[in-house]
N, C-alpha and C positions, 0 to 999 in steps of 0.2 A: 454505605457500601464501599468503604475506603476511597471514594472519590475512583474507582474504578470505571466507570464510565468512561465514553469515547471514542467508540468506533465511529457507528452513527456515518460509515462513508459507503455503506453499500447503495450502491445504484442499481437500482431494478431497471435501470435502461440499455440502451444503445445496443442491445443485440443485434438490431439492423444497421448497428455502425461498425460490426466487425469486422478488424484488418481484413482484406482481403489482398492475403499475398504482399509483397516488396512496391506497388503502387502505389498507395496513397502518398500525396502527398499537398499542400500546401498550395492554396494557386501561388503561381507565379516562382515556385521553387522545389528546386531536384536535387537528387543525390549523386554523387557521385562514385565510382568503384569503392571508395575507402568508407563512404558513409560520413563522408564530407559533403557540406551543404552549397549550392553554387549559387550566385547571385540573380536575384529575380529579374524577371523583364525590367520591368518602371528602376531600376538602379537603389531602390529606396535602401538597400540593404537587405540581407538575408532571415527570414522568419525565426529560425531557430540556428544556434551553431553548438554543435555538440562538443562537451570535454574530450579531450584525447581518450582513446581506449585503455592505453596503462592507468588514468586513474580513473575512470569511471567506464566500465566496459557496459553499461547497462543501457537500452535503446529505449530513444526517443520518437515518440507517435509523431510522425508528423502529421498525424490528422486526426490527434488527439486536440480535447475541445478548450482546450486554453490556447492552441494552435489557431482553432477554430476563430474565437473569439480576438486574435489579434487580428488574423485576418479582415475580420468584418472591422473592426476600429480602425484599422489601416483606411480600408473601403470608404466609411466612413466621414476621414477627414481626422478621426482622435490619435495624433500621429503621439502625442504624449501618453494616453491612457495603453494604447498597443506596446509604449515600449517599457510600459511595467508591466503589463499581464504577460511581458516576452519572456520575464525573469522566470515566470511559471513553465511559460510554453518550452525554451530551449534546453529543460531541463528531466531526463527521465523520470516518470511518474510509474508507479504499479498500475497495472490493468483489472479490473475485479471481477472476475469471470462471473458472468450471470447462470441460472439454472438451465435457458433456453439456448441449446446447441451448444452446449459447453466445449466438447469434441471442435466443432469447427471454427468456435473463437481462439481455442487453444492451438490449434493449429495453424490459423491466420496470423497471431503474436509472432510467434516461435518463427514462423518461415519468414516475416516481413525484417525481424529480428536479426536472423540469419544468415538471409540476403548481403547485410552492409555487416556484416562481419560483428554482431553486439546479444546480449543474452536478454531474452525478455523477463523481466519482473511482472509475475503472476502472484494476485490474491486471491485463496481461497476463501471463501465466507458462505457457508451456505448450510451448517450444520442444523439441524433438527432441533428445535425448541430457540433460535437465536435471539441472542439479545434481549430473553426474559421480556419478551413482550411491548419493548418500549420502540423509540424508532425506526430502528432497524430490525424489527420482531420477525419473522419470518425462520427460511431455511427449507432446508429438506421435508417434503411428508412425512417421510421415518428412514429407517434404517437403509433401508432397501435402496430408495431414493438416493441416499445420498453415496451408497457406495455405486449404485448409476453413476453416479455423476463426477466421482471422482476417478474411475475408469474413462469415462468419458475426456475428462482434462489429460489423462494421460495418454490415453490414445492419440489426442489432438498434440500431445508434446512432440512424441516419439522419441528418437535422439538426438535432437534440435535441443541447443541449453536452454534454459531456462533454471532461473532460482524462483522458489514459490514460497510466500507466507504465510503459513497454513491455520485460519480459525483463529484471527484474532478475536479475542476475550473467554474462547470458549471454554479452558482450561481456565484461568481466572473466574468464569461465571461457578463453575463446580465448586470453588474453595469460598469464594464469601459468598454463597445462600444466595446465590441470585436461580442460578438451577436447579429445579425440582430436585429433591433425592433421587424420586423414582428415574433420574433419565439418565444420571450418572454413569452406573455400567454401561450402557450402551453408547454413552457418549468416548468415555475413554478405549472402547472396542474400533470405533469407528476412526478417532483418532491416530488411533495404532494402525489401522487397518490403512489408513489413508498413507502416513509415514512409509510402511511397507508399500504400497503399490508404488508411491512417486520415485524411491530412492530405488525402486527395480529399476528408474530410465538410465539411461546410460550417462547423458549431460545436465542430470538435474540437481540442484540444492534444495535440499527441504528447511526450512526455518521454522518453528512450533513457538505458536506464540505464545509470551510468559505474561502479561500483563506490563505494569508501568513502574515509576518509582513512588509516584504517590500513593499508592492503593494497600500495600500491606509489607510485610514479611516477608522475605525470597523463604525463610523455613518453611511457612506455608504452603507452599507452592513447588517444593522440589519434588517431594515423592509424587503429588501429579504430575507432576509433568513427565517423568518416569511410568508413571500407569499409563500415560497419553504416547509412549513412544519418543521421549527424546535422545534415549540412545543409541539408536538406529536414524534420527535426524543430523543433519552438520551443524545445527545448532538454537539457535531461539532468539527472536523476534520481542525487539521493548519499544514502550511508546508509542505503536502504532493507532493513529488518530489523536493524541496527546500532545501535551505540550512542557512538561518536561524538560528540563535544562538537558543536554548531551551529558554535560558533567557527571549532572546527577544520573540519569541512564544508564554510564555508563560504571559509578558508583554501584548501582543496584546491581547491574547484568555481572557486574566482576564476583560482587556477593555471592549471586545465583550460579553460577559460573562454577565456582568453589562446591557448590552440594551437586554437581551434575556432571564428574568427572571433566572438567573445568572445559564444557563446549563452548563456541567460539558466539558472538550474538550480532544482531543487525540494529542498528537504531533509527527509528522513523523522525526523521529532522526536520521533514517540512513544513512544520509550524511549531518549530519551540526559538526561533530565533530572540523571543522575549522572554521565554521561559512559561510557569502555569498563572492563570487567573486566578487571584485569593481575593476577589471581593463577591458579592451577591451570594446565592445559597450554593451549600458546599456541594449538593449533589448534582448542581448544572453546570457548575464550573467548566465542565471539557466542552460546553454545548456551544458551539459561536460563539466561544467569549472576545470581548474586545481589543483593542490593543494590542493584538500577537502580529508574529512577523514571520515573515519564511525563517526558517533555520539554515544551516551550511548543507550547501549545494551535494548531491549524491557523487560517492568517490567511494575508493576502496582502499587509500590512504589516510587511516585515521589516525585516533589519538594515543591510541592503544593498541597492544598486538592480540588483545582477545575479541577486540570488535573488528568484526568481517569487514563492513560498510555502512557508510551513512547512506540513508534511503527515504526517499518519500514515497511515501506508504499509502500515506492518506493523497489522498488529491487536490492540493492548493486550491483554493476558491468554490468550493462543492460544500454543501451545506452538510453540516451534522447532524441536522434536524429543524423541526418546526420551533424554534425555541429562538428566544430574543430577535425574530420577527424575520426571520431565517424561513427559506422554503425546505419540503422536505427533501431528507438526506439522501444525499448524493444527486440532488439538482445545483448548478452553476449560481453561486451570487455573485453578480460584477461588481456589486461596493465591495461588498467583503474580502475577491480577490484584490481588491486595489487596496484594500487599507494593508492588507499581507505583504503587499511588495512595495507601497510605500513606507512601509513603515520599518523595510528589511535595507533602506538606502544607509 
């Protein structure tokens, strides 16, 4: 399957850990009017400290679970292990809106977002037949369902920004024989359908995910992505869950770029700091491979003027799956996030 594999970051959790509102945050640490982080009680230093808003305007959970997890190391006494998982934590991650209350997660992002003046990174993942049945298998009931649920995200947006990554692989699944035939039509209906609802908001970016650089052909991939609504999108979405050189991502996305009335693309960095895994079986490669590193940190000063932003997409230390002794995807492994940011020194 051209090494297309990789998402494998949907979290069927934390719906009872949705934003609520510009609060959360961090023991022992607040915000300030700008969305500047102020110094904790205990003086230890501050949990997370956010890039300036000219180069990365995109918000930080502060009670998101790599947050979470320095905390309790702090707590602890693992004043070393907290201050690598902080590499993770101080850094905007995508939110992966789950099927359950979608409306009100989306709404909690956006306003918490908001608040300190920053645009929430929203993933969509929830289409009908996903991930051909492997980890991340799940998605929508049907049709119906899923256009539920993508009203629902937007209702939950409103005019509050947000940029969203719409269906990572699903548009790749269509082209290398991972999705039925029969789902096809109605996958690139709902696609489109999605594209149209989101880019009606008023502050939103829509991104349509293209797949990676390892997987195939951007010629493969154009005219769908065209039947899926990407020219009615701001652009397309590479790498997301992958590991991928930037270079080469952004190699590919220029390619694709060229057959798409040359839209602009995002690249998911958060673990290609080593680049892909080429040892063991080719089709597990994107799955927990060893060795990899965080990639460059999310900014919207990149390398090129066709790539919007660098982005973590996927979520630093969240498992891809049950594979090379990994919990399942999109549950927290603390080795794993420690070898990513030690290995990103």
């Amino acid at each position: 399957m051209y090494g297309s594999r990789g998402v494998g970051a949907f979290a069927g959790r934390r719906a009872s850990a949705v934003v609520l509102g510009a609060a959360l945050l961090v023991t022992g640490c607040s915000s300030s009017d700008d969305g500047t982080k102020d110094e904790p009680e205990d003086a230890a230093g501050p949990v997370i400290t956010e890039q300036p808003k000219e180069a990365d305007p995109f918000w930080v959970n502060p009670d998101g679970l790599a947050a979470r997890k320095v905390a309790e190391l702090r707590k602890d006494g693992k004043k070393a292990e907290a201050e690598q998982i902080r590499k993770i934590a101080e850094q905007p991650v995508a939110e992966w809106i789950t099927p359950e209350n979608p409306r009100e997660q989306a709404r909690g992002y956006t306003e918490a977002a908001d608040t300190v003046g920053r645009t929430a990174l929203l993933v969509l993942y929830n289409i009908p037949h996903r991930d051909c049945g492997q980890y991340s298998q799940g998605g929508a009931a049907d049709g119906d369902a899923y256009r539920a649920f993508v009203d629902g995200v937007a209702k939950g947006i409103g005019d509050r920004p947000a940029t969203v990554i719409l269906e990572p692989d699903a548009v790749l699944h269509l082209v290398d024989g991972c999705t039925p035939q029969q789902f096809h039509e109605e996958r690139y209906d709902l696609l489109k359908g999605a594209v149209t609802r989101l880019k009606g908001l008023k502050n939103t970016k829509v991104y349509l995910d293209a797949g990676n650089a390892g997987w195939g052909n951007p010629d493969q991939i154009f005219d769908p992505l065209r039947r899926a609504g990407i020219d009615q999108a701001d652009g397309f979405s590479v790498n997301v869950s992958n590991f991928y050189s930037t270079e080469d991502s952004i190699a590919y996305g220029k390619q694709l770029s060229a057959k798409v009335g040359n839209k602009p693309f995002v690249i998911d960095t958060s673990r290609n700091g080593n680049g892909p895994y080429t040892a063991g079986a080719a089709d597990e490669r994107w799955c927990n491979p060893p060795g990899r590193a965080l990639g460059e940190t999310p900014t919207v000063k990149t390398a090129d003027p066709l790539v919007d932003a660098y982005l973590w997409v996927k979520r630093p230390g969240e498992s891809d799956g049950e594979c090379k002794g990994g919990p399942k995807a999109g549950q927290w492994w603390a080795d794993y996030a420690l070898e990513l940011a030690k290995a990103s020194d």
